[in-house]
C-alpha positions as CSV (number, residue, x, y, z in Angstrom):
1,X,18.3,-78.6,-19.4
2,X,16.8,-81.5,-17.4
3,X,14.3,-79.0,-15.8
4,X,13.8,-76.6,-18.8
5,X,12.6,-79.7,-20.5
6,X,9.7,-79.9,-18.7
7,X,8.3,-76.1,-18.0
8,X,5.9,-74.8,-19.9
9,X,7.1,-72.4,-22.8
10,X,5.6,-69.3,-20.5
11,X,8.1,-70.1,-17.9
12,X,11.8,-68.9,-17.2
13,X,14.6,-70.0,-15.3
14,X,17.3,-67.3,-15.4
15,X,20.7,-67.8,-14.1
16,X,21.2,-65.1,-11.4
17,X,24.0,-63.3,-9.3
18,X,25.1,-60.0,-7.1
19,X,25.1,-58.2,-10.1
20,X,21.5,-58.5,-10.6
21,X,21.0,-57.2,-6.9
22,X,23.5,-54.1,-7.4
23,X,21.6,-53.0,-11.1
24,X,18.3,-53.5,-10.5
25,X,17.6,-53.2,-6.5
26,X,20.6,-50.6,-5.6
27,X,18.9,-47.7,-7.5
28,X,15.3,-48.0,-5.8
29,X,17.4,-47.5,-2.6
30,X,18.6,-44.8,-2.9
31,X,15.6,-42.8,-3.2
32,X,14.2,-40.5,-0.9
33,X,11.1,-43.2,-0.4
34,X,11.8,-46.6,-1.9
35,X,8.9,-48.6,-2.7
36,X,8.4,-52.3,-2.9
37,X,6.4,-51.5,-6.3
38,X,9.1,-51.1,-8.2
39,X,11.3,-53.8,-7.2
40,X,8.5,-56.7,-7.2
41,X,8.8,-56.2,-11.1
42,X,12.5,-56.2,-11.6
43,X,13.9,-58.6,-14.4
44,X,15.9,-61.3,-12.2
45,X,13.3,-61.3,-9.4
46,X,15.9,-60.9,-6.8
47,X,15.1,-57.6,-5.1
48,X,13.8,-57.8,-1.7
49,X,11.7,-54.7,0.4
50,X,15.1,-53.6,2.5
51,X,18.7,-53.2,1.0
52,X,20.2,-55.6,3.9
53,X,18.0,-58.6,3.4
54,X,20.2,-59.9,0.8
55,X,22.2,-60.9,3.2
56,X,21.9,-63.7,6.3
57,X,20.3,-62.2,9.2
58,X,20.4,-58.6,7.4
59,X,23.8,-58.3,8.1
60,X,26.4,-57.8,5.7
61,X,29.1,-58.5,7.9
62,X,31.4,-61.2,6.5
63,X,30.7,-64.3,8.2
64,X,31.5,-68.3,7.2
65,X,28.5,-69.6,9.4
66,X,25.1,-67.0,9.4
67,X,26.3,-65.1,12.4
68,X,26.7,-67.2,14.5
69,X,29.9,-66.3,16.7
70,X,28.9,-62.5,16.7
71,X,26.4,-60.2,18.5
72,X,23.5,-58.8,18.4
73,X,25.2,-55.6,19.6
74,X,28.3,-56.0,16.7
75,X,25.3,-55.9,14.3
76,X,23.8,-52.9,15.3
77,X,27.3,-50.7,15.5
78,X,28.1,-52.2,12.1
79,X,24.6,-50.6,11.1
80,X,24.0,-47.4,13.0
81,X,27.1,-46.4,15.0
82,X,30.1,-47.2,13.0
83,X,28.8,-48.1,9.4
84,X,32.1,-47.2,7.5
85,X,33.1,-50.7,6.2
86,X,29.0,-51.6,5.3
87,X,29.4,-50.3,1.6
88,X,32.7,-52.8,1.2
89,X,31.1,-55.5,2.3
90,X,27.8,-55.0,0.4
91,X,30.0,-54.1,-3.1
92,X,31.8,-57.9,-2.7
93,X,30.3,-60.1,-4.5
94,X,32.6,-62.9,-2.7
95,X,31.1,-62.2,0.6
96,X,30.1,-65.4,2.6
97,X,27.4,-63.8,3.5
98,X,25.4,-63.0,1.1
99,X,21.9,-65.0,1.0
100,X,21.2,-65.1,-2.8
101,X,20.0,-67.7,-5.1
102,X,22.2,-69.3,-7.4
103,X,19.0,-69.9,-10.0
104,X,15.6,-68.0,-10.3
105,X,12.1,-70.1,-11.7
106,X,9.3,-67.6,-12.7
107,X,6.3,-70.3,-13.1
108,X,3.2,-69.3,-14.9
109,X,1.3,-72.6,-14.5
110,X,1.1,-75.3,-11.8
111,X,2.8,-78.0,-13.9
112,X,5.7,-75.5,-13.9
113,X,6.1,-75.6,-9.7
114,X,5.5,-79.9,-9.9
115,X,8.5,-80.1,-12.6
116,X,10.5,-77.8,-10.2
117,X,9.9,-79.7,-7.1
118,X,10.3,-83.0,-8.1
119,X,13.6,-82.0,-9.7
120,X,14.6,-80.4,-6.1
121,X,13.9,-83.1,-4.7
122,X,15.5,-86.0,-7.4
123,X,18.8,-83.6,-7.1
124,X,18.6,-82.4,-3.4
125,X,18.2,-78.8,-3.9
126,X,16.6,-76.8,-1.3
127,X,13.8,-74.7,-2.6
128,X,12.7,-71.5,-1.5
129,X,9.4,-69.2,-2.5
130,X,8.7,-65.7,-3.5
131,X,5.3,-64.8,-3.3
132,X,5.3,-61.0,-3.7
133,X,9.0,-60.2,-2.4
134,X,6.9,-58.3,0.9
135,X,8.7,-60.2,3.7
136,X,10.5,-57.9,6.2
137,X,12.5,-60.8,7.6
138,X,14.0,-61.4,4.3
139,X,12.3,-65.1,4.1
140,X,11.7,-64.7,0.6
141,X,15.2,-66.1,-0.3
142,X,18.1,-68.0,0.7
143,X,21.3,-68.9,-0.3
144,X,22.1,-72.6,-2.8
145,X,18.4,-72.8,-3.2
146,X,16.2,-72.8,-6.5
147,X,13.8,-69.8,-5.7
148,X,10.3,-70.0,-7.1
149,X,9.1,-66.3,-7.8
150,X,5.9,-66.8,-8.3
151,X,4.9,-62.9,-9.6
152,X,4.7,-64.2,-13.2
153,X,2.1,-67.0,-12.0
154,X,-1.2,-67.4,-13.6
155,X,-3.4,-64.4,-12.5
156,X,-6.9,-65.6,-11.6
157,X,-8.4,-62.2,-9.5
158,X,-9.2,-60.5,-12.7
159,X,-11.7,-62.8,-13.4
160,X,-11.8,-65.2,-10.4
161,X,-15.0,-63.6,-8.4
162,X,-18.0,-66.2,-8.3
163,X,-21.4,-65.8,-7.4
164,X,-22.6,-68.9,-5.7
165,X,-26.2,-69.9,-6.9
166,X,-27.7,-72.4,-4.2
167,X,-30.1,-73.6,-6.5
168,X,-27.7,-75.7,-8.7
169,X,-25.1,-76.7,-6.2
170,X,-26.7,-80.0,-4.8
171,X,-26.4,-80.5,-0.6
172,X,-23.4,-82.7,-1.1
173,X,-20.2,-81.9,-1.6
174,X,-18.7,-83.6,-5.1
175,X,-15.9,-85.5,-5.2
176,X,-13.8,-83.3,-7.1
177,X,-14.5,-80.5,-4.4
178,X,-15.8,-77.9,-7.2
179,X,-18.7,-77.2,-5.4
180,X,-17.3,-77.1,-2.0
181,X,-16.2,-73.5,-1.9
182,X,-19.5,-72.6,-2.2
183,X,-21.2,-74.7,-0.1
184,X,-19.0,-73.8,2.6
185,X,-19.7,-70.0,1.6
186,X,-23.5,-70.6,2.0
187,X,-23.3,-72.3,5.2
188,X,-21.6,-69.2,6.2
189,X,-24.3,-66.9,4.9
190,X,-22.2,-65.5,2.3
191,X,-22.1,-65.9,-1.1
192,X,-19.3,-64.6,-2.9
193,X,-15.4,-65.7,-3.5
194,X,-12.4,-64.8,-5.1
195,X,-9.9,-66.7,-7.0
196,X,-6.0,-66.0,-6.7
197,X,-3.1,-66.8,-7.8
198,X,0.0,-67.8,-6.0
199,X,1.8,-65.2,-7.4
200,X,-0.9,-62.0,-6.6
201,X,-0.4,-59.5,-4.4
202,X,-3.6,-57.7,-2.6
203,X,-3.0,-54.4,-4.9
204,X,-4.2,-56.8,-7.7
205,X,-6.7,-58.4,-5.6
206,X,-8.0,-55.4,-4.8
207,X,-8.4,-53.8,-8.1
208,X,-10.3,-56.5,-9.3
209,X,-12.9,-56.4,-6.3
210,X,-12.9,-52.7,-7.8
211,X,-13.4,-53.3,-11.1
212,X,-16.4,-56.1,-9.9
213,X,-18.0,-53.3,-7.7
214,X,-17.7,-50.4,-10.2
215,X,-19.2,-53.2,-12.8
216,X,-21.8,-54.5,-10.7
217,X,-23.3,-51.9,-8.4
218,X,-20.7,-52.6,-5.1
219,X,-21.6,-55.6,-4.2
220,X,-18.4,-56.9,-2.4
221,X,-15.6,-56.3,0.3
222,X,-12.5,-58.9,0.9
223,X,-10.4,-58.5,4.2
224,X,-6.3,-58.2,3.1
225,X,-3.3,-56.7,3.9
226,X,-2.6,-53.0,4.5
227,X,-0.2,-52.8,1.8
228,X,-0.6,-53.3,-1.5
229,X,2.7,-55.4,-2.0
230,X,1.6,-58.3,0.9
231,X,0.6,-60.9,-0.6
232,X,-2.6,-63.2,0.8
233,X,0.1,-66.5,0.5
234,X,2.6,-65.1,3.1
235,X,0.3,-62.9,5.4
236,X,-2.9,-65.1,5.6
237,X,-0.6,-68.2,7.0
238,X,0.6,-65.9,9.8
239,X,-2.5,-65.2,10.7
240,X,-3.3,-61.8,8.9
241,X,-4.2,-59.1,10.4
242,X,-6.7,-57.1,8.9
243,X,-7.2,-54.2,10.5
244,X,-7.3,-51.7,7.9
245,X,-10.1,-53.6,5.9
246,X,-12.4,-55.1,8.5
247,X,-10.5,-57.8,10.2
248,X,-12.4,-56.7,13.5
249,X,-15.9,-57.7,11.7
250,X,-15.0,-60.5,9.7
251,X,-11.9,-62.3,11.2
252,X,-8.1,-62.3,10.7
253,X,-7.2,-63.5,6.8
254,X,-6.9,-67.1,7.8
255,X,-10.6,-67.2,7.9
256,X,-10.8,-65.9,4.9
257,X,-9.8,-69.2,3.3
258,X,-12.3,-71.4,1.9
259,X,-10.1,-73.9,0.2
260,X,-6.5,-74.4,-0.8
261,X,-4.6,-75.5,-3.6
262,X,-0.8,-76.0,-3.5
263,X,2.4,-78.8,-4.5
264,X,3.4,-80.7,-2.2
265,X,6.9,-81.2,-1.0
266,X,6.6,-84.8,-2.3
267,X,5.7,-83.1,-6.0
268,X,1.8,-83.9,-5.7
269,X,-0.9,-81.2,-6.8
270,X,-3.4,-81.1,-4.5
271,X,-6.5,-78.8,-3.5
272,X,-9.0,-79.6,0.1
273,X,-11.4,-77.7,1.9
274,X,-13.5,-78.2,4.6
275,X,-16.2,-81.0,3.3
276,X,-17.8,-81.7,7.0
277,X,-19.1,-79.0,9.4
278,X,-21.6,-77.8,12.1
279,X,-23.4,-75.5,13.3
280,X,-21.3,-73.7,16.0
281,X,-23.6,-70.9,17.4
282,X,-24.6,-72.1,20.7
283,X,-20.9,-72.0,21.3
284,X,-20.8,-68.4,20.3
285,X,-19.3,-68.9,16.8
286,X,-21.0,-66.9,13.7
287,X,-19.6,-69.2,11.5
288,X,-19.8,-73.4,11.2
289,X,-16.8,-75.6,12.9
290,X,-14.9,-77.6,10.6
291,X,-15.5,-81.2,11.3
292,X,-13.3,-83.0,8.2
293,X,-11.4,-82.0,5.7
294,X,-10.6,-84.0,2.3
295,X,-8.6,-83.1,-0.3
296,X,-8.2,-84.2,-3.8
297,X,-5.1,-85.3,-6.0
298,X,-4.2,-84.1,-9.8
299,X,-3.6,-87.3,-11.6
300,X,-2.4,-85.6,-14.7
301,X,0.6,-83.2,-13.4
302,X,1.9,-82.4,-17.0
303,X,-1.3,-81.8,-18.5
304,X,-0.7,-77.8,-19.0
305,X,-4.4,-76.7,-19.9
306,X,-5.9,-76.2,-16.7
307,X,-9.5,-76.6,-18.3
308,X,-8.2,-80.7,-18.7
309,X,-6.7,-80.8,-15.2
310,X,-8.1,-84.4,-13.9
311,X,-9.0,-84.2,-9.9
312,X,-9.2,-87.4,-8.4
313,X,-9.0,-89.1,-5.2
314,X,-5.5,-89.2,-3.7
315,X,-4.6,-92.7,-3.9
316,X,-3.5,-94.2,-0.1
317,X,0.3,-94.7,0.0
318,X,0.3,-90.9,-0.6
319,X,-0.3,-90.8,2.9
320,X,-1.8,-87.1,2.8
321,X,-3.5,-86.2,5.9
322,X,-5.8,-82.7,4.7
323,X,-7.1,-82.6,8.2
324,X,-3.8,-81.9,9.6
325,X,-2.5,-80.0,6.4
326,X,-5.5,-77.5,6.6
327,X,-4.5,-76.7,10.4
328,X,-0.7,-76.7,9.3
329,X,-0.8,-74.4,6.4
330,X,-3.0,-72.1,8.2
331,X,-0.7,-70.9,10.6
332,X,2.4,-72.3,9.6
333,X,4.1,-69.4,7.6
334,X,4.5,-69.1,3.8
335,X,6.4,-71.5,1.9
336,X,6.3,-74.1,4.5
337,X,5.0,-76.9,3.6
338,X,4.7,-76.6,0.0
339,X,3.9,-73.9,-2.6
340,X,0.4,-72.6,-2.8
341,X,-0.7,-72.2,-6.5
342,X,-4.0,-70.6,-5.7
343,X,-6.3,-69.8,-2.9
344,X,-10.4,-69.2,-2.7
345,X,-11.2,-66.4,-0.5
346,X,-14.3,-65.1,1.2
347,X,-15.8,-62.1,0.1
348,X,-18.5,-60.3,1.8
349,X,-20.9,-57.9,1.2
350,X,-20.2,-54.7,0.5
């Protein structure tokens, strides 16, 4: 009740268990070609892409601590030579190892994720983050943590493509960083961005660079995932390989970011960019070198309206340090060291 009291009424938090794994995921799996479409949409948001990743280290061996006395080659005769007890252990619902969720947050705005952290963190829950369910490693979930799906999150790709117009931007970035994605778009000799959500997958990114080209006479390309079902907040901070969409032209889908917005561990809103940069050419580089970074605070975190969100300078004994945190995040995996709410990516020409 103490959280519940301060989501927004779009928002859930479901009470979850086994059950929810064996009636909504089992049946996907045991089709000739399951697909992660039709589990990213399933009611308790606990379904993950492979029928072992509810489970620690994919295993559903019983075991009281992850693994840890057993080997690599137990695991794989469990699994492929001598699988006659796996259907036990994945039926019991008691099994110690099971790496499940005991509570499931679908946030639809950012003042959703702020109320959930700062309640992790006032009752010293762990929290862990689904982003589009894609991850092959299971990292998506974890045991006794509060999981943030985020797939119900505000979708901002359907209408989140801008056209940067360098006549009324100024030569300065503004203190509230509005005009800094494209000014750092321009300085790249592009001119285009898109807007999404931390819940939004690339098949939804995607379709709405579709919809913008079929609209407006093909005017733009974005460099993503292979796969529909990855999701630009897990696969763009492990680099993101974009082979498939021209990730040899344009760069791998960390370069693709042109600013970040995302909660904080300690509960703060923020967004930051790249404010401060050069011309890098003569070093070989086709695109400017990031000399400083600044980043902005939201000084009213339970103001729901986005259109009244307040952007302000972080005050100093937050002790936020965007140069490092735009490094960090760009390489450090999804989910680790906050929640990102939204992203502004680079588009190109078509």
């Amino acid at each position: 009740a103490a959280l519940t009291s301060k989501l927004s009424p779009s928002a859930s938090l479901i009470d979850t268990s086994y059950q929810n794994v064996i009636d909504e995921c089992g049946p996907e799996f045991s089709e000739p070609s399951p697909t992660n479409h039709a589990l990213i949409d399933q009611p308790s948001g606990m379904c993950l892409p492979h029928k072992y990743l509810g489970w620690e280290m994919s295993w559903p061996r019983p075991s009281e601590n992850g693994h840890l006395n057993q080997t690599f080659a137990q695991a794989l005769t469990d699994i492929y030579v001598d699988p006659s007890y796996l259907e036990g252990w994945m039926l019991d619902p008691t099994n110690p190892s099971l790496n499940l969720p005991y509570k499931v947050l679908f946030p639809s705005i950012a003042s959703d994720v702020v109320a959930a952290v700062n309640f992790a963190k006032e009752h010293g829950l762990e929290i862990s983050v689904k982003n589009s369910g894609h991850s092959y490693q299971g990292a998506s979930s974890k045991k006794d943590t509060l999981l943030l799906n985020m797939n119900r999150y505000t979708h901002y790709a359907p209408t989140g493509i801008t056209d940067c117009d360098a006549s009324i931007l100024g030569s300065t970035v503004t203190e509230d960083l509005s005009n800094q994605p494209c000014l750092l778009s321009l300085a790249k000799n592009k001119s285009s961005l898109i807007r999404v959500g931390g819940g939004e997958n690339f098949d939804k990114v995607y379709r709405a660079v579709i919809a913008a080209n079929e609209e407006e006479g093909y005017k733009y390309h974005v460099v993503g995932g292979a796969a529909g079902t990855v999701s630009p907040m897990g696969w763009s901070w492990q680099g993101g390989l974009g082979g498939t969409t021209g990730g040899r032209l344009y760069g791998f889908g960390v370069d693709q970011v042109v600013q970040l917005e995302m909660v904080l561990p300690n509960g703060v809103h923020v967004k930051f960019g790249p404010t401060e940069w050069e011309d890098a050419s003569a070093e070989g580089f086709i695109v400017p070198k990031t000399k400083v970074v600044t980043g902005v605070c939201r000084s009213n975190p339970d103001e729901h309206d986005e259109e009244k969100w307040i952007w302000e300078r972080c005050p100093e004994d937050f002790d936020i340090d965007f140069n490092d945190l735009w490094f960090a995040v760009r390489g450090g995996g999804g989910g680790t060291w906050g929640v990102i709410t939204s992203v502004l990516l680079q588009l190109h020409d078509y």
